[in-house]
C-alpha positions as CSV (number, residue, x, y, z in Angstrom):
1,X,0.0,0.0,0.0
2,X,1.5,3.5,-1.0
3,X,1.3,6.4,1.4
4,X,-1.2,8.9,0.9
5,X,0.9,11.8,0.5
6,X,-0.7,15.8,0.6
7,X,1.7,18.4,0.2
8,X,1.5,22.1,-1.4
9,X,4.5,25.0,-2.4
10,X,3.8,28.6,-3.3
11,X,6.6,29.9,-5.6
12,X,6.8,32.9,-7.9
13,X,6.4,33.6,-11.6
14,X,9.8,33.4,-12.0
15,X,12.4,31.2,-13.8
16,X,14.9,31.4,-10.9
17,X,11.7,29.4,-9.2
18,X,12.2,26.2,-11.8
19,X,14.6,24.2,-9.7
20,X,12.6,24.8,-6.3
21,X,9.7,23.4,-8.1
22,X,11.3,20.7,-9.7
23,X,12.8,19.3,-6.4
24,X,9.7,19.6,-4.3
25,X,7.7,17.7,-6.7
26,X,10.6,15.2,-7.3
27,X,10.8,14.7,-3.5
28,X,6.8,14.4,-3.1
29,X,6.4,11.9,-5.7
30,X,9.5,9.6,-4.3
31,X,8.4,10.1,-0.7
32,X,4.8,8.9,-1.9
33,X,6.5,5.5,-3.6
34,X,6.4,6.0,-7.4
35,X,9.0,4.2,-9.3
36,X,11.9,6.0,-10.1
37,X,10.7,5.9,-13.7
38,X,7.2,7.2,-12.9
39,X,9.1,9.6,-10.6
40,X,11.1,11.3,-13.6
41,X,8.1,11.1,-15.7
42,X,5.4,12.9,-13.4
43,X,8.3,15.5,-12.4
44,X,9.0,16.1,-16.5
45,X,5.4,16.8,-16.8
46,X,5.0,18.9,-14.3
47,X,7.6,21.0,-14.9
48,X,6.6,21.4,-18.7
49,X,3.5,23.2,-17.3
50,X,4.9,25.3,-14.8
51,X,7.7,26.4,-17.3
52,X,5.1,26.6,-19.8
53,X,3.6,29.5,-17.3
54,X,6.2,31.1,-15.9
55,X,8.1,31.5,-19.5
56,X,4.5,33.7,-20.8
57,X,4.3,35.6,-17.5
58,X,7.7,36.4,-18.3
59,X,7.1,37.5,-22.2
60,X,4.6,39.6,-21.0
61,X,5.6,41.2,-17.8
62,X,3.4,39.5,-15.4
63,X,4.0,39.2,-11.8
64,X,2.3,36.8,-9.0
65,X,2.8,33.1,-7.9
66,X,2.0,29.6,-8.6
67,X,0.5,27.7,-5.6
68,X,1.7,23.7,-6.5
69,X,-0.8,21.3,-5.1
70,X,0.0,17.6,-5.0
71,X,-2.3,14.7,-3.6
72,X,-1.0,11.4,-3.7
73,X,-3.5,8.1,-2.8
74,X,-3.3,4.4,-3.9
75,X,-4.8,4.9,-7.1
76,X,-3.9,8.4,-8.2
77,X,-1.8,11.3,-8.1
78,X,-3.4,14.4,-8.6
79,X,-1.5,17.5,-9.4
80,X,-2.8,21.7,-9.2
81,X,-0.7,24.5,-10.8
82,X,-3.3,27.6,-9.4
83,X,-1.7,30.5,-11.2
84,X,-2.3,33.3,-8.4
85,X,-1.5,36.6,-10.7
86,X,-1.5,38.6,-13.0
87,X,-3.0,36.6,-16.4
88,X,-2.9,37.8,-20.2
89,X,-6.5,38.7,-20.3
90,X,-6.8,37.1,-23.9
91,X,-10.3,38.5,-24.4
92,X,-9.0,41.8,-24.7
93,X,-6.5,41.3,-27.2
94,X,-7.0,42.8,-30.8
95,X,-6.9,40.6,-34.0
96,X,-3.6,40.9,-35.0
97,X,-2.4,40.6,-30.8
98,X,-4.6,36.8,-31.2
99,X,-2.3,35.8,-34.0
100,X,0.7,36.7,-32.4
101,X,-0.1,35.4,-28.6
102,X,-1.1,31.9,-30.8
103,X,2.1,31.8,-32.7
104,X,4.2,31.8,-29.8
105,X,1.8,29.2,-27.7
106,X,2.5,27.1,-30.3
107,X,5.8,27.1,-29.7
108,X,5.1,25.5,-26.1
109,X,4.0,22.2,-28.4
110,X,6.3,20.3,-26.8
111,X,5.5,21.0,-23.2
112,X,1.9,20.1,-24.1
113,X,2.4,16.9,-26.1
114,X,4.8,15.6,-23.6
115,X,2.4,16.5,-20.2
116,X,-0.5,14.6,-22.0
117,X,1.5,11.5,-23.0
118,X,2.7,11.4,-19.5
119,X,-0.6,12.1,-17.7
120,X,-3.9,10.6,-17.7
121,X,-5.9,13.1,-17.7
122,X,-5.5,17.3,-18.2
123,X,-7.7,19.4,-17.5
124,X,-8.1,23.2,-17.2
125,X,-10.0,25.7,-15.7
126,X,-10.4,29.6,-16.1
127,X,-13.0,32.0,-15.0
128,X,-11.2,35.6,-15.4
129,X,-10.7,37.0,-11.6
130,X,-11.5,33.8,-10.1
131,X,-9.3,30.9,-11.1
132,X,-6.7,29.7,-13.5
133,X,-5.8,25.9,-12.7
134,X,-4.0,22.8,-14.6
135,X,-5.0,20.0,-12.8
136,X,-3.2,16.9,-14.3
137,X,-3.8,13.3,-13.6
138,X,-1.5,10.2,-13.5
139,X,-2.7,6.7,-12.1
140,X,-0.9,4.1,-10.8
C-alpha cells in the first residue's frame, strides 16, 4: 500500500523558481513511492506546465505566484498548478495581438504533447478574476 501523500508550495512567476519546483515535486512523488521511472516522468510533466507559465508571464511582464498542489493516494496522483496573478487577459486582445499570442503558444507544443502523453488526464479551468488551474492526472 502507498502512502497517501498531501503536500503544497507557493513559488513565484519566475524562472529562478524552476529548480525549487522541480525538487519539491521530485521529493513528493519519491516520498509517496512512485517508481523511479514514474518519478522522472510525473516531475517532467509537471515541470513542462509550470515552465510553460512562468516563460508567458515572463514574455509579458506578469508578476504573481504559482501555488503547487499535489495529492497522492493508492490509485492516483493528482497535481494543481493555481496561477495566483496577474494573467494575459486574452479576451481583450486585438486581432492581429490573437495571432501573435497563438504563434508563440505554439511554440510551447512540446510541453503540451509531452504532459498529455505522460498524464492521464489534463484538464483546465479559467473563469477571469476567479481561477486559472491545470490539474493533471497520472494513475498508478
Amino acid at each position: 500500500m502507498a502512502e497517501t501523500v498531501k503536500k503544497r508550495l507557493i513559488a513565484s512567476k519566475e524562472t529562478k523558481s524552476l529548480d525549487e519546483i522541480r525538487d519539491f515535486v521530485g521529493a513528493t512523488v519519491q516520498l509517496a513511492g512512485f517508481s523511479e521511472h514514474d518519478a522522472r516522468l510525473i516531475v517532467l510533466a509537471i515541470d513542462a506546465a509550470a515552465t510553460s507559465i512562468i516563460l508567458n508571464a515572463d514574455q509579458h511582464g506578469l508578476e504573481g505566484d504559482l501555488a503547487i498542489y499535489i495529492d497522492v493516494n493508492d490509485t492516483r496522483l493528482r497535481a494543481e498548478i493555481n496561477d495566483l496573478g496577474d494573467v494575459l487577459p486574452i479576451g481583450l486582445l486585438a486581432n492581429g495581438e490573437i495571432e501573435e499570442f497563438r504563434a508563440r503558444a505554439l511554440k510551447h507544443d512540446l510541453g503540451i504533447f509531452l504532459i498529455r502523453r505522460i498524464m492521464h488526464e489534463v484538464d483546465y479551468e479559467y473563469k477571469r478574476g476567479f481561477i486559472n488551474k491545470l490539474v493533471m492526472t497520472r494513475f498508478r
